[in-house]
Backbone bond lengths (Angstrom), bond angles and torsions (degrees), N, CA, C in turn:
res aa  C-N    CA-C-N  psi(-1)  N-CA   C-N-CA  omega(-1)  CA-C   N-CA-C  phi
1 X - - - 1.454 - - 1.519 109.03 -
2 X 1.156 114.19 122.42 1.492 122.83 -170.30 1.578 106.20 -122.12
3 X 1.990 105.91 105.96 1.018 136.10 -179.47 1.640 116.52 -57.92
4 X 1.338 126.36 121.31 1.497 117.81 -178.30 1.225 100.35 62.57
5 X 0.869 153.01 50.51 2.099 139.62 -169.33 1.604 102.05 -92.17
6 X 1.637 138.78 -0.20 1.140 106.34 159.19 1.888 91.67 89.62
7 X 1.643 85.52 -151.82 1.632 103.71 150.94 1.334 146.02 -54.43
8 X 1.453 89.96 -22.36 1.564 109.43 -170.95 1.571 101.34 76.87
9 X 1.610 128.16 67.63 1.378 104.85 147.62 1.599 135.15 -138.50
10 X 1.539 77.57 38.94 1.323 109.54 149.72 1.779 118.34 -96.27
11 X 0.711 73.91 -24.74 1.881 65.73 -176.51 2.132 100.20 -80.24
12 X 1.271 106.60 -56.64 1.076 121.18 173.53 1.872 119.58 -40.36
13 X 1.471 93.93 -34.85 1.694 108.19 163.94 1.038 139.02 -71.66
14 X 1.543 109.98 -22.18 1.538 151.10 171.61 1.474 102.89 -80.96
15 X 1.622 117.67 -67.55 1.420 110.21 178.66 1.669 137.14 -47.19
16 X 1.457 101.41 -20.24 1.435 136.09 165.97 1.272 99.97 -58.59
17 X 1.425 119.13 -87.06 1.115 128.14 169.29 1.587 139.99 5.52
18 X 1.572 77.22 -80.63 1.756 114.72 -162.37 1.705 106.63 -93.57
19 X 1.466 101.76 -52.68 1.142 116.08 -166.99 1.757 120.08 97.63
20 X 1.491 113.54 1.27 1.279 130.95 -174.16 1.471 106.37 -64.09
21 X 1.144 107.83 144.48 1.909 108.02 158.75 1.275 122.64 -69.03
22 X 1.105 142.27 171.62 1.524 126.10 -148.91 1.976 99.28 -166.45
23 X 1.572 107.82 110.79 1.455 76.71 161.48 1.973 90.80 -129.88
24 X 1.449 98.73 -169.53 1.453 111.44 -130.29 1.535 101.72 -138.50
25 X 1.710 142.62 78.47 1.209 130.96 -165.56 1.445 105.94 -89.41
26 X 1.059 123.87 135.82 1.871 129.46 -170.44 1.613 111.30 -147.67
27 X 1.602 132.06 123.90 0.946 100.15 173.93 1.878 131.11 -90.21
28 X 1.046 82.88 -3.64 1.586 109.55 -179.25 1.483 89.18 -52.50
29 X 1.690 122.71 179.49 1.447 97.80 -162.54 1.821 67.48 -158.17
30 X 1.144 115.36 -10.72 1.777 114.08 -175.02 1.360 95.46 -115.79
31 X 1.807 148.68 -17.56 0.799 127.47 125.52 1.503 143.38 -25.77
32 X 1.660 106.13 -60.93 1.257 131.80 156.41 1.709 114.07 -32.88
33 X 1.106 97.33 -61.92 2.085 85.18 -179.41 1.728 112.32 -90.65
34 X 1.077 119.79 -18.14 1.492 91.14 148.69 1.163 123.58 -92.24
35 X 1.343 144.20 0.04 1.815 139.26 139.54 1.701 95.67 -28.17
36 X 1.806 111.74 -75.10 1.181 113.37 -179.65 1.375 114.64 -6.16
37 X 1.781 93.71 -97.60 1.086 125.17 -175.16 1.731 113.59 -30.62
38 X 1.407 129.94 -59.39 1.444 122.39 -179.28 1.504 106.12 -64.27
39 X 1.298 135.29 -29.81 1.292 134.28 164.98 1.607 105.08 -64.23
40 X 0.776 144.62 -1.72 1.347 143.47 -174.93 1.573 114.72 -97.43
41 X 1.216 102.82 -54.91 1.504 135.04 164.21 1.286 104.13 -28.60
42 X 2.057 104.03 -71.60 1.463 100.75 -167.26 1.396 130.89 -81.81
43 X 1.296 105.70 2.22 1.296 143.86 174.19 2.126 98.92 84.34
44 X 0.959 110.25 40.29 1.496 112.02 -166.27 1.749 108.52 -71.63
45 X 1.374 115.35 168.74 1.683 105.46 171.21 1.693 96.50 -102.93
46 X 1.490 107.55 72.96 2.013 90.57 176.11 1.602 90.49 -120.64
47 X 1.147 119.50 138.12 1.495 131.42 161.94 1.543 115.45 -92.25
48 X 1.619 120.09 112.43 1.819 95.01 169.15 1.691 90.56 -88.28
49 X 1.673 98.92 173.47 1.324 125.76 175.21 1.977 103.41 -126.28
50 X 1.078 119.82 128.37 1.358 104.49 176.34 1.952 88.53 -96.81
51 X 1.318 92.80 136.27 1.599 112.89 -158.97 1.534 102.62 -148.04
52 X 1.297 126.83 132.21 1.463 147.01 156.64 1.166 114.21 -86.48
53 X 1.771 132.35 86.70 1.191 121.62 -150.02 1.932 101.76 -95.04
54 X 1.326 92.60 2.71 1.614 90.21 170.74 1.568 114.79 -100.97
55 X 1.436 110.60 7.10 1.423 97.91 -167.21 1.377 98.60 -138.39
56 X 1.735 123.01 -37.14 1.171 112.46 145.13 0.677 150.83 13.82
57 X 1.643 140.29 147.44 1.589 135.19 92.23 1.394 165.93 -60.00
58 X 1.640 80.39 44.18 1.891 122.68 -155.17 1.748 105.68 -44.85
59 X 1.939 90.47 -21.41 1.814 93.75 -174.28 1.285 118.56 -65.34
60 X 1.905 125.10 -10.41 0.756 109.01 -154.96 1.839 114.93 -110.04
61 X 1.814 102.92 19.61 1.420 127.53 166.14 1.704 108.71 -95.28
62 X 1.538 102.83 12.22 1.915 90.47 177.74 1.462 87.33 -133.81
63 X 1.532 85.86 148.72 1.439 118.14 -170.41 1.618 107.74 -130.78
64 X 1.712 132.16 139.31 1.204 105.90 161.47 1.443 131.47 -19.35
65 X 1.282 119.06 -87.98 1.732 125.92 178.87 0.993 110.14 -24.54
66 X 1.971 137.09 -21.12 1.173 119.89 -134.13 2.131 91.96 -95.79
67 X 1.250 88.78 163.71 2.561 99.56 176.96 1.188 81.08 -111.86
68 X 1.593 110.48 106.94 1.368 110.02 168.79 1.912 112.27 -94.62
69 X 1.293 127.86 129.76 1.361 131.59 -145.22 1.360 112.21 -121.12
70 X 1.183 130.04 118.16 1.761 105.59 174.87 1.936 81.16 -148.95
71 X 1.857 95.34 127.47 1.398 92.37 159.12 1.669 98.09 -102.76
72 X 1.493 103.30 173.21 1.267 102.63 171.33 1.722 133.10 44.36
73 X 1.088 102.30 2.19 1.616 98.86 168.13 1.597 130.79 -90.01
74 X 1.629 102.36 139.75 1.522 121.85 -134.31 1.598 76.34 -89.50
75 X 1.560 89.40 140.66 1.833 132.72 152.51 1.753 91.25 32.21
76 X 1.595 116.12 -105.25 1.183 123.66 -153.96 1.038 90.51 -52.94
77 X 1.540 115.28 -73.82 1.777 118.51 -152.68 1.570 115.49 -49.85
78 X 1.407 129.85 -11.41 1.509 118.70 -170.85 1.668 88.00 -109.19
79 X 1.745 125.72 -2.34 1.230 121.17 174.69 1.458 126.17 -80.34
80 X 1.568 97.64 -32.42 1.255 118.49 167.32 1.601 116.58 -93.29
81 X 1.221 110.03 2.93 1.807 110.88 152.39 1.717 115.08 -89.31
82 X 1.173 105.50 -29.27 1.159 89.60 -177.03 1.849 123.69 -82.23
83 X 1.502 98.13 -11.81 1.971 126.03 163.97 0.875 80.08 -41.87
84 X 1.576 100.84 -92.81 1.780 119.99 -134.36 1.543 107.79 -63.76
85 X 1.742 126.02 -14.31 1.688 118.46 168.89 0.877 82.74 -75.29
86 X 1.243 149.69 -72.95 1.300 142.23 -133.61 2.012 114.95 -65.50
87 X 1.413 107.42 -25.94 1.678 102.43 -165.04 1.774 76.03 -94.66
88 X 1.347 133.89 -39.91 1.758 125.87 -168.92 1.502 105.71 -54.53
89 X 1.315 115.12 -51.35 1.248 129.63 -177.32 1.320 108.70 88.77
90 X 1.723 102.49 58.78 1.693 111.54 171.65 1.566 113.81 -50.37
91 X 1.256 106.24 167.14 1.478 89.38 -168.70 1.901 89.91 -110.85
92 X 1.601 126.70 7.53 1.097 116.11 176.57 1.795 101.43 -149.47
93 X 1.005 133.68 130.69 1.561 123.01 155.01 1.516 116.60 -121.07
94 X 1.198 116.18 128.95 1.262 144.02 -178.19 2.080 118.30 -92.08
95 X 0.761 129.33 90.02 1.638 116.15 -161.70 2.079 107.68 -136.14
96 X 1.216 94.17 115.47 1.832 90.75 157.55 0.954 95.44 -119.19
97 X 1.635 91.14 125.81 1.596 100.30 177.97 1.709 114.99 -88.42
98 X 1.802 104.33 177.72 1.577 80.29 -167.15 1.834 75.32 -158.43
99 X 1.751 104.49 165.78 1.781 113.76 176.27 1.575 97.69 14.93
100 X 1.179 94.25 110.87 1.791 108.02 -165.73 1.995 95.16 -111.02
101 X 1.360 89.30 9.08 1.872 101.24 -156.53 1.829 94.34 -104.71
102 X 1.461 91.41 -16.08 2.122 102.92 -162.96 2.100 97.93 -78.29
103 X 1.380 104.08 164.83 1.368 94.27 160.96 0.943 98.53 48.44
104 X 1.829 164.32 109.08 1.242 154.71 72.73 1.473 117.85 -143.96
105 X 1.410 103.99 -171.73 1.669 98.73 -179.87 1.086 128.82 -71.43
106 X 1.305 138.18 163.55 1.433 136.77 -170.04 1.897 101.10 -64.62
107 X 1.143 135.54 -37.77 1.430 137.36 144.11 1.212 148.15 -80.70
108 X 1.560 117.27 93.93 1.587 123.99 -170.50 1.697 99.50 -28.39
109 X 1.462 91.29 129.64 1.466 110.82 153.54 1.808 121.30 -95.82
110 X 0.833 123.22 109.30 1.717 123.14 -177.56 1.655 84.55 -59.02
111 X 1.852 113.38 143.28 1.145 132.82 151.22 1.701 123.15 -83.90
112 X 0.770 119.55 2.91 1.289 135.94 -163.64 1.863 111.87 -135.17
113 X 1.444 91.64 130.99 1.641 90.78 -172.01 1.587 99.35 -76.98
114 X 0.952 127.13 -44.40 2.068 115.99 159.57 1.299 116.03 -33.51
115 X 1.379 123.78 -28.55 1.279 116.73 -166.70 1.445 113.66 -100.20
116 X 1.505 95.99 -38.48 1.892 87.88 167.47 1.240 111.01 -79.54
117 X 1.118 129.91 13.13 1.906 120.49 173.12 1.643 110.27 -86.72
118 X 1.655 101.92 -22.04 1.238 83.56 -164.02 2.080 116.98 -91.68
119 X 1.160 108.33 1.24 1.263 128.56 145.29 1.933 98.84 93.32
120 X 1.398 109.36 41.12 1.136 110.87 -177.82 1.698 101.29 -103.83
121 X 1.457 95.77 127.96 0.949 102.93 -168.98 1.903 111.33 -112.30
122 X 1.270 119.07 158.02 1.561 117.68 -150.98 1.273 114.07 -164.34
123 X 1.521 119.09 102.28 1.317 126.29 178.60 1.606 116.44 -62.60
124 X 0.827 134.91 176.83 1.321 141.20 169.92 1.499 128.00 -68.32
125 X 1.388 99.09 -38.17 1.528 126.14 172.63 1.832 109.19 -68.06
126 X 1.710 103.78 -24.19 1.651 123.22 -171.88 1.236 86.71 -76.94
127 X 1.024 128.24 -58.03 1.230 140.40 -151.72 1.388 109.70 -61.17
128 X 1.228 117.81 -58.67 1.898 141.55 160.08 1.682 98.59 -17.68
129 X 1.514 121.69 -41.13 1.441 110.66 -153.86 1.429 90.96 -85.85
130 X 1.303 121.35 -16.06 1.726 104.18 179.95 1.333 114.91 -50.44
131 X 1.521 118.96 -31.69 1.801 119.41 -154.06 1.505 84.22 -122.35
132 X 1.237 157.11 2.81 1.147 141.69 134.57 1.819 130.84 -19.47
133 X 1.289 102.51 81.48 1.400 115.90 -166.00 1.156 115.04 -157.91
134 X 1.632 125.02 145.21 1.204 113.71 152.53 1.569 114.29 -151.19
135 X 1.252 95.08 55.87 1.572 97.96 168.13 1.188 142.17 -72.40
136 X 1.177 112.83 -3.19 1.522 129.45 -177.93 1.951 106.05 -102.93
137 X 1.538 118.52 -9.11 1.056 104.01 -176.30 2.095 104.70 -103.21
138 X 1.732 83.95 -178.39 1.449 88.82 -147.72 1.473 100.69 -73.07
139 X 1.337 149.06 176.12 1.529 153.18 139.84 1.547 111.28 -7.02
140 X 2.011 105.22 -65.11 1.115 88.16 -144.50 1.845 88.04 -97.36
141 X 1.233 113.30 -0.90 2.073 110.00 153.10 1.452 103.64 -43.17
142 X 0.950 103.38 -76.95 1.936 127.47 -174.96 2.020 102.77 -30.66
143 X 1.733 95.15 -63.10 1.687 89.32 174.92 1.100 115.11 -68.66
144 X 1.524 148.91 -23.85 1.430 135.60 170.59 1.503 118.37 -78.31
145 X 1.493 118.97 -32.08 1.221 115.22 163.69 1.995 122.46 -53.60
146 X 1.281 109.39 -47.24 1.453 121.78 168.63 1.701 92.60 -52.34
147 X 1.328 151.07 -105.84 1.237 163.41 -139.77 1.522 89.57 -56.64
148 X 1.302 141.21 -49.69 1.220 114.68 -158.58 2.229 86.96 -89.51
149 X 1.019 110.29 -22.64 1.885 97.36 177.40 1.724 109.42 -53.43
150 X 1.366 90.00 -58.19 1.683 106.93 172.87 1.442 110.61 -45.23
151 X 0.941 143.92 -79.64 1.381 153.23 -160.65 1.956 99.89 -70.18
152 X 1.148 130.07 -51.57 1.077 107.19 171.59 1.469 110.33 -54.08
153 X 1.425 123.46 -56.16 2.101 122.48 172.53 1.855 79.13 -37.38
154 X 0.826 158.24 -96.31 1.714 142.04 -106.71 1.268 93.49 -79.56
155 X 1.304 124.32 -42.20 1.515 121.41 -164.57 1.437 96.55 -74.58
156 X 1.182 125.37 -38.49 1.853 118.50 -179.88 1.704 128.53 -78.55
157 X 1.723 91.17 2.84 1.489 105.43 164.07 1.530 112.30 -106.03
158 X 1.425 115.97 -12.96 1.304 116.38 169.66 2.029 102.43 -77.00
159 X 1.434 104.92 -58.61 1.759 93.48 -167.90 1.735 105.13 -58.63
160 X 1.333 118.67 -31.81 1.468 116.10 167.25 1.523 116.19 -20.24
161 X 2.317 98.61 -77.22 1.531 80.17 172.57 1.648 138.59 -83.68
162 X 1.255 91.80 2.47 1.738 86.48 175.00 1.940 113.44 -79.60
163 X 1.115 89.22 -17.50 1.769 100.14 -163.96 1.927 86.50 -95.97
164 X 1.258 126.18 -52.51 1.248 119.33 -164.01 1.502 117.21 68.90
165 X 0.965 109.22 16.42 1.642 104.62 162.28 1.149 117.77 -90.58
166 X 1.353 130.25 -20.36 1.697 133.45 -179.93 1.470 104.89 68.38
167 X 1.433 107.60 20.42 1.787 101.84 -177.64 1.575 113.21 -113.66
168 X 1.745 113.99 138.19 1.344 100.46 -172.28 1.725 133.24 -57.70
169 X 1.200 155.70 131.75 0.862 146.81 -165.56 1.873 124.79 -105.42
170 X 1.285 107.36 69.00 1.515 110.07 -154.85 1.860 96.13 -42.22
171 X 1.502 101.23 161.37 1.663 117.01 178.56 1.490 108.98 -131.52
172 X 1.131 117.68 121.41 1.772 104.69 174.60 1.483 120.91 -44.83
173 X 1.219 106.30 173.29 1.524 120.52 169.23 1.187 103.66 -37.66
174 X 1.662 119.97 140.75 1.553 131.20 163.03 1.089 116.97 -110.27
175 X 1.625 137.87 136.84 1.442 119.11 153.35 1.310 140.16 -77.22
176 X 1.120 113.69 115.00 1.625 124.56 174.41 1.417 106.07 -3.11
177 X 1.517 138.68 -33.53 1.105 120.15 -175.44 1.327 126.57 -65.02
178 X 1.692 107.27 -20.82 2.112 109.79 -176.36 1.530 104.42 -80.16
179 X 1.610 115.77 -2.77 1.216 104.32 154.95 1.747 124.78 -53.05
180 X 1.151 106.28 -62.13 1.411 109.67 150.32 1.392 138.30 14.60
181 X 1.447 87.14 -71.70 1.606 100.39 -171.66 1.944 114.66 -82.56
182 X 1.347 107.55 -130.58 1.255 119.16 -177.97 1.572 94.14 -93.82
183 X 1.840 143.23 -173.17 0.866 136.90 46.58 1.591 136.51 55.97
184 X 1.602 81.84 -79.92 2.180 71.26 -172.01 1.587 85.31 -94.16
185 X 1.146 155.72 -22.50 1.424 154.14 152.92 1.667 106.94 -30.63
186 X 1.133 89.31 -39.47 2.234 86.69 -173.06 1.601 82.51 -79.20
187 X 1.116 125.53 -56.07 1.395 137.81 -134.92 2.502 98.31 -69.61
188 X 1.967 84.53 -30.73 1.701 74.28 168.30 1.741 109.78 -102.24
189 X 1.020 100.93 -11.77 1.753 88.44 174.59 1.407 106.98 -76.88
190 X 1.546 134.45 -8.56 1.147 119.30 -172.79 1.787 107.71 -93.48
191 X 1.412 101.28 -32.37 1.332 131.71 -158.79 2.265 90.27 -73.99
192 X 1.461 97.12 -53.70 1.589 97.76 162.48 1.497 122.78 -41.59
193 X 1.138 106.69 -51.19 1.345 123.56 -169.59 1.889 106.11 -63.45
194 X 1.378 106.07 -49.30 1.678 98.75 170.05 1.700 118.48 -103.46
195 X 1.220 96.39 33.36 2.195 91.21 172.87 0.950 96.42 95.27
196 X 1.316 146.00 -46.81 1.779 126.44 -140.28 1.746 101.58 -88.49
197 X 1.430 94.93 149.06 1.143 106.84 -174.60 1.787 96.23 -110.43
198 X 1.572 100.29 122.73 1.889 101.25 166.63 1.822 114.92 -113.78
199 X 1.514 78.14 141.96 1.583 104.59 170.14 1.623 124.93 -33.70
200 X 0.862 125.48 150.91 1.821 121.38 176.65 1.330 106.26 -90.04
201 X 1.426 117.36 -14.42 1.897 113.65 -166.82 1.434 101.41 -111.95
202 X 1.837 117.28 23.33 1.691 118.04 -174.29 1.606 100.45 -73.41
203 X 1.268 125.25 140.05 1.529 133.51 162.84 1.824 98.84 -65.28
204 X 0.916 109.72 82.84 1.545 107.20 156.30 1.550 125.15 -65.35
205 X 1.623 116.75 -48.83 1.591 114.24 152.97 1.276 111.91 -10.36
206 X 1.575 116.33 -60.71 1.497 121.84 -142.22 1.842 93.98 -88.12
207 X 1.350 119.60 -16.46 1.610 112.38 -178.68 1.210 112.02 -95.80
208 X 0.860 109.73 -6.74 1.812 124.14 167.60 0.958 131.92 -57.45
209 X 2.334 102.22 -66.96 0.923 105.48 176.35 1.605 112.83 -70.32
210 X 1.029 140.68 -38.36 1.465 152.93 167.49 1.233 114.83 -42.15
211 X 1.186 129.51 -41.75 1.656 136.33 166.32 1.753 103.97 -66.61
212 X 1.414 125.02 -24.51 1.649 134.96 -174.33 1.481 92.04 -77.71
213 X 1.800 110.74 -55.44 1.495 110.96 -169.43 2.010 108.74 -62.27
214 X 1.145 99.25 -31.26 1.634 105.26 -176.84 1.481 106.18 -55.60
215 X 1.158 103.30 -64.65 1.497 126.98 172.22 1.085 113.01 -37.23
216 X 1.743 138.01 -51.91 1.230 124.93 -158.92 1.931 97.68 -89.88
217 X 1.109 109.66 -18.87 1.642 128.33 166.89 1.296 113.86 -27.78
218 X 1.621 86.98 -97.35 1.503 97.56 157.46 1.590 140.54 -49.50
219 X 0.944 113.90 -37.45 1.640 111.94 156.27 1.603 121.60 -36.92
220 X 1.669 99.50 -64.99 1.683 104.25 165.23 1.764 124.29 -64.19
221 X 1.270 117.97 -15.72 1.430 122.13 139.74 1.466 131.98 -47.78
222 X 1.212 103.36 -44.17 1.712 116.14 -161.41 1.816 91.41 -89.24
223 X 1.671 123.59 -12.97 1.280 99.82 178.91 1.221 111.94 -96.20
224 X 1.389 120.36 12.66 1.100 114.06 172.35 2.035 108.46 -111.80
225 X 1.392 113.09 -23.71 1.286 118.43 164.32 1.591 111.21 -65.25
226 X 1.569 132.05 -5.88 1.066 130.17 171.73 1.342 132.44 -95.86
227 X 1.578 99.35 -5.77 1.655 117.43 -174.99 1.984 105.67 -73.93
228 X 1.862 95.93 -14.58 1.488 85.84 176.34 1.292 113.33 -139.87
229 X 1.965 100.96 47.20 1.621 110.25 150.99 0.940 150.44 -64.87
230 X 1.398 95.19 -37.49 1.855 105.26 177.78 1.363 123.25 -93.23
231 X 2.009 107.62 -11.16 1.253 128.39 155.93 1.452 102.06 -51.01
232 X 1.000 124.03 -88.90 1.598 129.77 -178.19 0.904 128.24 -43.36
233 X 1.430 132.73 -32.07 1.358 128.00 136.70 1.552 145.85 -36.43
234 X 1.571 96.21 -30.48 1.547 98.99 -168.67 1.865 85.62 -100.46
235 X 1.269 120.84 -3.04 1.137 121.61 -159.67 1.570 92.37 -89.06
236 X 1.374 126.86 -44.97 1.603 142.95 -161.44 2.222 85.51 -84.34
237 X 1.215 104.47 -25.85 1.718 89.83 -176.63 1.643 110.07 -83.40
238 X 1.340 103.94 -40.54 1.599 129.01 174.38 1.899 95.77 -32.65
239 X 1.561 102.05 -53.56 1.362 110.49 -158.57 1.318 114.02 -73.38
240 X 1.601 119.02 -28.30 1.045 124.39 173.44 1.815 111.71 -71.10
241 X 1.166 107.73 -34.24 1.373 114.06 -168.27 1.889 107.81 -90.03
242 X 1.545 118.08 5.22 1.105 106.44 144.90 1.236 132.54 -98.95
243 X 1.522 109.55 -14.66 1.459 140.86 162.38 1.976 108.77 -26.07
244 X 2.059 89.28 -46.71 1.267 94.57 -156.38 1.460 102.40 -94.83
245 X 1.218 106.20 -20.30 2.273 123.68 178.20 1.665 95.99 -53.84
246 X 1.396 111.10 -54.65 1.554 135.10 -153.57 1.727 81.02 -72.65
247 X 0.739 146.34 -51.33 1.468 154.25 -150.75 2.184 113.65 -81.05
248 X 1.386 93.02 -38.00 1.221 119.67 -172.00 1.198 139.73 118.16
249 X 1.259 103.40 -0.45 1.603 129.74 179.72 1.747 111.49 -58.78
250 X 1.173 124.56 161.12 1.332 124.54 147.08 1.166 127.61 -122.18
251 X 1.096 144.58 79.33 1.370 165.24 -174.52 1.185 133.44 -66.26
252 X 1.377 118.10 143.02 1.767 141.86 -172.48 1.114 109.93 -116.92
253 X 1.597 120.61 106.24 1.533 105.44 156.97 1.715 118.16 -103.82
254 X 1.232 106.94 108.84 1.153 125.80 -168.85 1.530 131.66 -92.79
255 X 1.100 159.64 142.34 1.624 155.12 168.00 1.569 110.05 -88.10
256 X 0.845 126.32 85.50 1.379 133.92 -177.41 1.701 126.65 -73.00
257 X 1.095 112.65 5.24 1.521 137.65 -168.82 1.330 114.66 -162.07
258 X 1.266 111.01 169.04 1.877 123.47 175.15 1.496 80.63 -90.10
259 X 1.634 117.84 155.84 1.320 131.66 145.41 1.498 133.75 -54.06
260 X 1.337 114.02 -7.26 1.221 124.36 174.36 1.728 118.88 -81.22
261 X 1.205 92.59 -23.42 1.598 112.82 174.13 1.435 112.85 -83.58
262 X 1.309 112.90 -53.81 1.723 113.12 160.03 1.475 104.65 -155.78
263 X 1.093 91.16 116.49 1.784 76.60 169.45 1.569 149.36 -66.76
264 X 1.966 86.57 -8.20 1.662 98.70 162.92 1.877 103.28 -80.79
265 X 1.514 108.65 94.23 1.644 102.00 172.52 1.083 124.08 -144.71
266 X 1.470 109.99 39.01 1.223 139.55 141.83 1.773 126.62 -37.68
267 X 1.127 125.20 74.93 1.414 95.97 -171.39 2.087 107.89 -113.82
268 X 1.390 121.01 134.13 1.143 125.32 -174.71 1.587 95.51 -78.99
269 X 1.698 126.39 155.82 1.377 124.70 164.32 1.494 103.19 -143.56
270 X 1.128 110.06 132.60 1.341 118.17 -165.64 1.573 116.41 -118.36
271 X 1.481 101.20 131.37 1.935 97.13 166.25 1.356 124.87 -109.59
272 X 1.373 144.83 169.00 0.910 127.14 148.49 1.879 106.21 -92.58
């Protein structure tokens, strides 16, 4: 049973493999029929299900016998896979976990009675720094991500003083294209986007460079907020994998890849 599967081609990679039957819970529902469809093709035995495994009754596709599988599934959804194996009484779970910050409450709950004893406590935003990475993306990802971080900091020191609240003002998603332009061009499409109306005689130069100085700030912040990423990471997997000891499981937490490939490669393996 392959948790979140997308397309399913992981399961389909497995069936290769193994030769196992394979089914496939997704809630996407146009994912779901082309999963179908390439399973159809190869003539494979994988079934998708389009399934809401948080809202569901996802429990009622696991069976003892069943390898319940999820790569990469975010925070809640691989939290609530590891429940529902756990109350069926799969007889295997397989899990890399992934955004451990997605799906849950604004305060980490430890799954594991070891883990809530030890009284560490973890915002959501804490949580975010586990998957804080981007080593796998390309140069020029990396240079547009820097310019658009920077330039949003300049534009949020410009509404600062027009607004005078000194409070940050989050902005939705942008597309890479107002990189493009100018500066004070990002600075009015963003400014459109939340009400404020700006002046024609604003020093934009001056929010620029100041959004560059913010930027390089925080950067030298983040190398020291990074010295205890992969700590916290293995710390949030640790927790899951006593989750599964406490449960009856016997468990592997394993690295299944170089980090260059993904750096979520963590993977737990579970027996009964």
């Amino acid at each position: 049973m392959e948790w979140c599967g997308g397309k399913g081609h992981l399961g389909r990679y497995l069936h290769a493999c193994y030769g196992s039957r394979v089914d496939t819970l997704e809630i996407d529902s146009t994912l779901v029929r082309e999963g179908e469809e390439l399973a159809r093709k190869l003539d494979y035995p994988q079934s998708l299900h389009e399934c809401d495994v948080l809202a569901e009754p996802s429990a009622v596709w696991l069976k003892p016998e069943t390898h319940l599988l999820g790569l990469h599934a975010c925070g809640g959804l691989h939290v609530t896979m590891l429940e529902k194996g756990v109350d069926a009484g799969t007889c295997r779970i397989s899990l890399s976990p992934c955004c451990y910050h997605l799906y849950g409450p604004e305060q980490y709950q430890p799954m594991s009675g070891s883990g809530r004893v030890t009284g560490l406590h973890l915002t959501r935003e804490e949580l975010r720094n586990a998957v804080r990475q981007t080593e796998t993306a390309p140069a020029r990802q990396r240079r547009q991500r820097a310019q658009m971080q920077s330039w949003r900091l300049g534009f949020d020191a410009l509404q600062q003083q027009i607004t005078g609240t000194g409070q940050y003002m989050p902005v939705p998603s942008l597309p890479t294209r107002l990189l493009k332009g100018s500066f004070e061009a990002f600075c009015r499409h963003c400014a459109e986007l939340k009400g404020l109306s700006l002046a024609e005689n604003l020093d934009f130069f001056r929010f620029e460079r100041e959004g560059l100085a913010l930027f390089r700030q925080r950067s030298r912040e983040d190398l020291v907020r990074m010295l205890f990423r992969r700590p916290l990471e293995v710390w949030l997997a640790l927790d899951r994998v006593l989750f599964l000891e406490e449960n009856g499981y016997q468990c592997r937490l394993l690295q299944f890849c170089p980090p260059a490939l993904t750096p979520r490669n963590l993977l737990l393996d579970a027996h009964r």
